[in-house]
C-alpha positions as CSV (number, residue, x, y, z in Angstrom):
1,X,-1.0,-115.8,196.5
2,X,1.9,-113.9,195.5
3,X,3.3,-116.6,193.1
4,X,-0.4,-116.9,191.7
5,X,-0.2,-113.3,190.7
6,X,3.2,-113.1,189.3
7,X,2.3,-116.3,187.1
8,X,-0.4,-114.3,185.8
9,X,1.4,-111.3,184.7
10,X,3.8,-113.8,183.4
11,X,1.1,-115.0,181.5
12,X,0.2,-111.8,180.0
13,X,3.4,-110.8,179.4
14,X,3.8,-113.8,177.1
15,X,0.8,-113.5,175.3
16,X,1.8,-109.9,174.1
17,X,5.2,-111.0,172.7
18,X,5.0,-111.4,168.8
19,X,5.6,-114.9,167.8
20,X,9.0,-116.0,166.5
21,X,9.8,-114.7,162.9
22,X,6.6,-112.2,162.9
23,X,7.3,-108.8,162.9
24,X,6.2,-106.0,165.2
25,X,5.3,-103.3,162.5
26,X,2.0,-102.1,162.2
27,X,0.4,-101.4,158.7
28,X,-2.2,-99.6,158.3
29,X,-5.4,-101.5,156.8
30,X,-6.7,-99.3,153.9
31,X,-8.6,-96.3,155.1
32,X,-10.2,-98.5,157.9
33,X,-8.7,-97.8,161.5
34,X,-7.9,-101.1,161.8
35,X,-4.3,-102.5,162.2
36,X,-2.7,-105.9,161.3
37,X,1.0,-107.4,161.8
38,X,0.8,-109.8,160.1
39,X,0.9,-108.4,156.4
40,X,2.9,-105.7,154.2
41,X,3.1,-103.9,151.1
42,X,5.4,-105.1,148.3
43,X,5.6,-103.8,144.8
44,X,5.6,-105.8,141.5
45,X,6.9,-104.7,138.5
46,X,6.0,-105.7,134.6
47,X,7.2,-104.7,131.4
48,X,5.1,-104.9,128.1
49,X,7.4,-103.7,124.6
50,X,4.7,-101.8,122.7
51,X,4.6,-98.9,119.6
52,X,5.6,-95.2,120.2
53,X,2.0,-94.8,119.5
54,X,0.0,-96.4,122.2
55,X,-3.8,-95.5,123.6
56,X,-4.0,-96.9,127.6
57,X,-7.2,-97.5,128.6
58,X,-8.0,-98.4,132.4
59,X,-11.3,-100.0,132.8
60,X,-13.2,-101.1,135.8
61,X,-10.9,-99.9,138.3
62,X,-12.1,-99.9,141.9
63,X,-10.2,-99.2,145.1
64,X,-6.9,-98.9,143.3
65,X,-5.1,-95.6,143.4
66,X,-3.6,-94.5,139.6
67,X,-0.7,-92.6,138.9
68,X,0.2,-92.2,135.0
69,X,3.9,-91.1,134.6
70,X,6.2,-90.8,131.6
71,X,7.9,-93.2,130.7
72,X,10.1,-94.9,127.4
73,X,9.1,-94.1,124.0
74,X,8.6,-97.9,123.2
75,X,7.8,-99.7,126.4
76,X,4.7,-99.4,129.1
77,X,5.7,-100.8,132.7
78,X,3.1,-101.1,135.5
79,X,4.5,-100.8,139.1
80,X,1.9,-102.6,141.5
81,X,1.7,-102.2,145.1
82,X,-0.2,-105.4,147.1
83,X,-0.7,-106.2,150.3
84,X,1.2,-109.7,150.7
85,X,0.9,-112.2,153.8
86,X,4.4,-112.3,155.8
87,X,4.0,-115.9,156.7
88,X,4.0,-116.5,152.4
89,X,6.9,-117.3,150.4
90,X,5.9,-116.3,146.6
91,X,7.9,-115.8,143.7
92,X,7.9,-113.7,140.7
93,X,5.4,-115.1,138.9
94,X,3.1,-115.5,142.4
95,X,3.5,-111.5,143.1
96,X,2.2,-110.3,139.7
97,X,-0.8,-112.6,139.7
98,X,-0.9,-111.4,143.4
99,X,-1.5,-108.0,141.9
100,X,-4.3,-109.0,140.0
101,X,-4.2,-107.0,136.9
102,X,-5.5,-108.4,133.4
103,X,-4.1,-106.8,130.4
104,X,-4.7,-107.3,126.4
105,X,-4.1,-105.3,123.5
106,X,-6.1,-104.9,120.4
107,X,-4.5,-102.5,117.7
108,X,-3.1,-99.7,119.1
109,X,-4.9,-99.7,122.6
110,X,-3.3,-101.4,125.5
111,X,-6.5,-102.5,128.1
112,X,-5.4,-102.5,132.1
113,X,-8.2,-103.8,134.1
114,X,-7.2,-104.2,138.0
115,X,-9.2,-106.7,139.3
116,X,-10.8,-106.0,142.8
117,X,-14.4,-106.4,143.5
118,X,-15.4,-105.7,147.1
119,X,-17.9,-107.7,148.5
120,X,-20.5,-105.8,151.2
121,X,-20.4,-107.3,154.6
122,X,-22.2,-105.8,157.6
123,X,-20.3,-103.3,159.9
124,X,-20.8,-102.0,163.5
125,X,-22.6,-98.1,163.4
126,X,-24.3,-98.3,160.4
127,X,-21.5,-98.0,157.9
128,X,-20.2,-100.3,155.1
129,X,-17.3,-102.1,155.2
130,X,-16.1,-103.5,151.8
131,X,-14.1,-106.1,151.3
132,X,-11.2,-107.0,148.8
133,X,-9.2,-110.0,149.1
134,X,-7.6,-109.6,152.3
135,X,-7.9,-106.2,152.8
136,X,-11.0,-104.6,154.5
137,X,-12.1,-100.9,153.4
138,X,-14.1,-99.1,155.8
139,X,-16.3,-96.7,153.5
140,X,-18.8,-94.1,154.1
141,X,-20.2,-91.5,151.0
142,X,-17.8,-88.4,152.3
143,X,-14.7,-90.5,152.0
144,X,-14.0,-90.0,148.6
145,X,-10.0,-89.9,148.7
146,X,-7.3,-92.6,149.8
147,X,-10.0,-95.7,150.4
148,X,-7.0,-98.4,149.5
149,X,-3.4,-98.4,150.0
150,X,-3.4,-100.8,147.1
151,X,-1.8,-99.0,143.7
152,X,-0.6,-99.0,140.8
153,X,1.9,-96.7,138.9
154,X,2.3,-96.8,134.8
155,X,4.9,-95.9,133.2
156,X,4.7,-94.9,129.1
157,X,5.4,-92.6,126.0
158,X,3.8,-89.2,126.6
159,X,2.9,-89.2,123.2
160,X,0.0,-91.3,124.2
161,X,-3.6,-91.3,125.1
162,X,-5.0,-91.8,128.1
163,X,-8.5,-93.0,129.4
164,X,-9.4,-94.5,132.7
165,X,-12.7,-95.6,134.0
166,X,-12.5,-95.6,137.5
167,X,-14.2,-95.6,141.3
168,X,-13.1,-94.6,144.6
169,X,-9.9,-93.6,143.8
170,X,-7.0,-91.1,143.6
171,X,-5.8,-90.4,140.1
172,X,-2.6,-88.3,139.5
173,X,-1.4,-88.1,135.8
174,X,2.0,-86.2,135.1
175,X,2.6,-83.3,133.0
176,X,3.1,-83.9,129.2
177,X,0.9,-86.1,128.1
178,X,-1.6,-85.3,124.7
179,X,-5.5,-85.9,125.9
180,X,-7.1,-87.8,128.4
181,X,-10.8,-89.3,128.8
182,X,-11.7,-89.9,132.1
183,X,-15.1,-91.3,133.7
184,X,-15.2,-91.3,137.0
185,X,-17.0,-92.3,140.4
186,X,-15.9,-90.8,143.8
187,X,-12.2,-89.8,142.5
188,X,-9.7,-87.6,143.4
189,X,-7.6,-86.2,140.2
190,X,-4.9,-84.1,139.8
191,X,-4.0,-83.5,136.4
192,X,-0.6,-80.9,136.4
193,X,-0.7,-79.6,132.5
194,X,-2.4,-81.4,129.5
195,X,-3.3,-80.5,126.2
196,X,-7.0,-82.3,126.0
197,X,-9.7,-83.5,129.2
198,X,-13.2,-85.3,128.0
199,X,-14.5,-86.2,131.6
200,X,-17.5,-87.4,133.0
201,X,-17.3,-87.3,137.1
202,X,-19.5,-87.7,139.9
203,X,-18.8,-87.4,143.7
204,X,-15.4,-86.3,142.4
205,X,-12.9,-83.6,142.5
206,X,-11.1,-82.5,139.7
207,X,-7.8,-80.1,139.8
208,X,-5.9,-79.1,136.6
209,X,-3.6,-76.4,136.4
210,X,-3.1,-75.7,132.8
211,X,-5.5,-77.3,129.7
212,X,-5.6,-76.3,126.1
213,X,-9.0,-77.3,126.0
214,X,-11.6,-79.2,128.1
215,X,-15.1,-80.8,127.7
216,X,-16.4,-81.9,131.6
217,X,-19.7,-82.9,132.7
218,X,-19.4,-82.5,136.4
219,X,-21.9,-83.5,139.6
220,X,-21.9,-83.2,143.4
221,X,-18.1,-82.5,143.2
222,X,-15.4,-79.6,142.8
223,X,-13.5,-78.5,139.5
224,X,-10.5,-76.1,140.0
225,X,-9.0,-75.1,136.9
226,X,-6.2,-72.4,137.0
227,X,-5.6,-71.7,133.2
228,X,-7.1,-72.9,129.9
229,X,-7.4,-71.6,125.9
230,X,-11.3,-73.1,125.8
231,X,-13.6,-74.7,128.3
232,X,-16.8,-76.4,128.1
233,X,-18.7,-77.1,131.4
234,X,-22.2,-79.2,132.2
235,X,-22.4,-78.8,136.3
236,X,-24.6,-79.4,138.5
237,X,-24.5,-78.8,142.3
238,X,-21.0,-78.2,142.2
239,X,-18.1,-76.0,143.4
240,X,-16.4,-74.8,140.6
241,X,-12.9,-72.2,141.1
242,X,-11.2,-71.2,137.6
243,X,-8.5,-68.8,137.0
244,X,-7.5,-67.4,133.5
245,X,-10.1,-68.6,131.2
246,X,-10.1,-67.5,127.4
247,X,-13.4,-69.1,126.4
248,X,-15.8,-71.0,128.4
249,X,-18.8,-72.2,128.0
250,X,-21.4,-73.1,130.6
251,X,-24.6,-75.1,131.7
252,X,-25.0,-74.5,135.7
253,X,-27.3,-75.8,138.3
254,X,-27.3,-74.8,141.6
255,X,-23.9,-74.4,141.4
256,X,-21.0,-71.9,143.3
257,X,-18.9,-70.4,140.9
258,X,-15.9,-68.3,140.9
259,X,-13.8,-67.3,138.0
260,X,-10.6,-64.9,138.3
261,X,-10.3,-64.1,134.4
262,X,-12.4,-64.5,131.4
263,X,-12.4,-63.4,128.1
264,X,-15.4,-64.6,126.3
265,X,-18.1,-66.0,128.0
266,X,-21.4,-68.2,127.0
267,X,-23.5,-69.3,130.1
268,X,-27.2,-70.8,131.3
269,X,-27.4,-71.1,134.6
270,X,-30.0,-71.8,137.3
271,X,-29.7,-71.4,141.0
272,X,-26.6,-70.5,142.7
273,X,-24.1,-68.2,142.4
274,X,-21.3,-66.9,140.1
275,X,-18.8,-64.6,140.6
276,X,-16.4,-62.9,138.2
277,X,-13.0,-60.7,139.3
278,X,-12.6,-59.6,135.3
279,X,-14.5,-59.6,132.4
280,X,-13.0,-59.0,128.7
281,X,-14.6,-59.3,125.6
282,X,-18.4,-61.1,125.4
283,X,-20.7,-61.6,127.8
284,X,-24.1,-63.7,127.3
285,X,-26.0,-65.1,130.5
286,X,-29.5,-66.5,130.5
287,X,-30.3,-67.6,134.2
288,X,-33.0,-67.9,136.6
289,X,-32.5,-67.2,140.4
290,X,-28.5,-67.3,140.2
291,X,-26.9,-64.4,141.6
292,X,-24.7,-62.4,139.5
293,X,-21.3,-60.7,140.7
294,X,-19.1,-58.8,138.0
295,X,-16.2,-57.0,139.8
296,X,-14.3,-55.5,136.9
297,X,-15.2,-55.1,132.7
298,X,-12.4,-54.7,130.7
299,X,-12.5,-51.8,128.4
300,X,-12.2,-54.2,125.2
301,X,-15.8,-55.3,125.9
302,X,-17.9,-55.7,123.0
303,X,-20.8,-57.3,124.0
304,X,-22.8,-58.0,127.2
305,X,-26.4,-59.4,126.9
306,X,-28.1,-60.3,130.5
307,X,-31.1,-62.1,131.0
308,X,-31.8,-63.1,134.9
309,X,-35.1,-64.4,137.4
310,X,-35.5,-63.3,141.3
311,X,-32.0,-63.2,141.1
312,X,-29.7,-59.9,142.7
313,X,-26.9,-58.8,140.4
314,X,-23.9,-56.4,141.2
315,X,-22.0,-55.4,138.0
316,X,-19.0,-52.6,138.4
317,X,-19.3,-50.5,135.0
318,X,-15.9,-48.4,136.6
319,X,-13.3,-49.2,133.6
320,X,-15.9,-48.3,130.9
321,X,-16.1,-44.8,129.8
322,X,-18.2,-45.2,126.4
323,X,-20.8,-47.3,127.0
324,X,-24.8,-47.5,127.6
325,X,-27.1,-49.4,129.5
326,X,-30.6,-50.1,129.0
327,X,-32.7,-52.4,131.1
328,X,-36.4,-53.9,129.9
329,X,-36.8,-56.6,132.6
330,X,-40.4,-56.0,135.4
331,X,-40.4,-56.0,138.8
332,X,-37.1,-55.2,139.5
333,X,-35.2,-52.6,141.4
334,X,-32.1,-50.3,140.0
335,X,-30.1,-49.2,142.0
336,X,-27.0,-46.9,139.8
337,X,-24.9,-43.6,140.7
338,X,-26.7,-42.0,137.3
339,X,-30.3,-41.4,136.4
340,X,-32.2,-43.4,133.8
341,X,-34.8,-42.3,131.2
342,X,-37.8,-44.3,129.8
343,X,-37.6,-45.3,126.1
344,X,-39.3,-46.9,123.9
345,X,-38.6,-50.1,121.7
346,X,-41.7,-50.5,119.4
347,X,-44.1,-51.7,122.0
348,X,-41.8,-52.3,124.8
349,X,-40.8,-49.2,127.2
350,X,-37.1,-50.2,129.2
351,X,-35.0,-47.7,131.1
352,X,-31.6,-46.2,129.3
353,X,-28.8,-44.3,130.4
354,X,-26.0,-43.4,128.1
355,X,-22.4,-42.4,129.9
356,X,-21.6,-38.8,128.7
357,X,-19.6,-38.1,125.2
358,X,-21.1,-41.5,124.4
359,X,-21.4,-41.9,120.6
360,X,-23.3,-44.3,118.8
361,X,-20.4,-46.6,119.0
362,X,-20.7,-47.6,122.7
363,X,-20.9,-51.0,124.3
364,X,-24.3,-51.7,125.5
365,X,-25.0,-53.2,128.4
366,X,-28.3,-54.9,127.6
367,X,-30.2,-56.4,130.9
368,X,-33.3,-57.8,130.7
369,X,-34.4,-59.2,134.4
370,X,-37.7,-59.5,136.3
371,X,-38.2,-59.7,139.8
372,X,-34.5,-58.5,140.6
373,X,-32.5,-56.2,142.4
374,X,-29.8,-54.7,140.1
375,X,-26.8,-52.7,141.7
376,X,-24.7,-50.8,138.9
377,X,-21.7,-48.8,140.2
């Protein structure tokens, strides 16, 4: 009995050993929990000679995490990272088609299209499970960031433009680089400081800490933009943070909103909320049931023109000391630290209070909201 049981654990002891030549590392397969040790990740390297003047555009990228660096001023290399079999010997040559990468150039523009299309296969607990190539992704809709381990990094002239059409990816683009188009499908990007974004995203999040300008069209995501000279912004059900913005422009649904700074400032906005630390300059709102939160108004103001629905609004008037404010909504509920007379405008009776020494000169602070509660301090 005894020597039965010690063959056994002989057995088993055996049977855990890694075979000869195979090594014991585990890698991890993509963002499934899965592990295998019987693969690794190599990178491949290729070198294209192009113009100082090059636009890159990435199309029909899935599962392949992006970073755009800068490079030479007359070359574009692409660094690819792949998962390669152990028990494979493969050349040069075998790597880079390994990788999977097509690449043409017509004119000016240099085309990158990585090549990996999952195929759906069933998975245990209801979730998907994608497949591509060898490697199996385990996906779900809330796992928007780090789905592959598969990459690719591209090196070229910063004095080119960049657009990428991508999915289910992380996209990180260095500092220096002119304008950038992106659309984009449940992506992570980080963009350090550019001059120009176009972007179209959905399911993504989008950081950029310093942009001349920016045109975005943004859904079921998050924008965080810490400093830009002009921003336009179509968002809907969205969180969006901004910090110092000089102009912006903005459609909103059902959107969170929070802006440190802004000097001019154009918005329509339905559902929600919206908050702003500073105001400078201008000031034009149009909304319907988005609450309204303006913690300081600069004394440079020139022009503020409310119009709000079922909405409650808290504006701090405490930095102003020539101004007026007449309000000509129904329904609604002011509450202020001064008293308001009844006027009238033709037809149309509104409440007005005028801050004392006021001269004809003062701002006014025009509201026009129904169905609202309106705190002034």
């Amino acid at each position: 009995m005894k020597h039965l049981l010690l063959l056994l654990l002989t057995m088993i002891y055996l049977c855990k050993m890694p075979a000869k030549g195979q090594t014991t590392t585990l890698y991890r397969n993509g963002a499934s929990s899965s592990y295998d040790t019987k693969d690794k990740y190599v990178n491949v390297k290729k070198s294209f000679r192009i113009g100082k003047k090059v636009d890159l555009k990435i199309i029909k990228n899935k599962f392949r995490n992006i970073e755009i660096r800068q490079g030479g001023t007359d070359s574009l290399t692409i660094v690819a990272k792949i998962r390669l079999d152990n028990s494979k010997s493969i050349d040069e040559r075998g790597l880079w088609e390994k990788a999977k990468i097509r690449t043409r150039t017509e004119g000016s523009i240099f085309f990158i299209e990585p090549i990996l299309t999952p195929d759906k296969i069933p998975a245990e607990g209801g979730a998907t499970t994608l497949k591509s190539g060898d490697s199996n992704v385990l996906f779900n809709r809330s796992l928007r960031k780090n789905v592959s381990e598969e990459s690719i990094i591209i090196y070229l002239p910063n004095t080119s433009n960049i657009s990428i059409d991508s999915e289910f990816s992380d996209i990180v683009v260095s500092s220096g680089f002119k304008d950038i188009d992106l659309v984009c499908n449940n992506c992570f990007i980080n963009i350090p400081t550019i001059r120009k974004v176009n972007a179209n995203l959905k399911y993504s999040d989008l950081i950029i800490e310093e942009v001349d300008s920016a045109k975005l069209d943004v859904k079921l995501g998050t924008l965080n933009v810490q400093k830009s000279r002009a921003i336009d912004v179509i968002s809907n059900i969205t969180e969006i943070k901004l910090g110092q913005i000089k102009f912006m422009k903005l459609s909103s649904i059902n959107d969170e909103i929070e802006i440190d700074s802004v000097d001019f400032f154009l918005c329509n906005k339905k559902n929600g909320y919206l908050r702003i630390k500073k105001l400078g300059t201008n000031f034009t709102f149009a909304g319907i049931g988005s609450d309204l939160t303006i913690e300081r108004i600069s004394p440079v103001l020139k022009k503020f023109d409310l119009k709000n629905e079922f909405a409650k609004v808290d504006i701090s008037l405490g930095d102003l000391s020539n101004y007026q404010v007449e309000h000509s909504g129904k329904f609604s509920t002011l509450y202020a630290p001064f008293q308001f007379q009844k006027v009238k405008r033709g037809s149309k009776e509104s409440d007005l209070y005028q801050s004392p020494g006021s001269k004809n000169s003062s701002v006014a602070i025009n509201l026009d909201c129904n169905n609202c509660k309106i705190f002034l301090k």
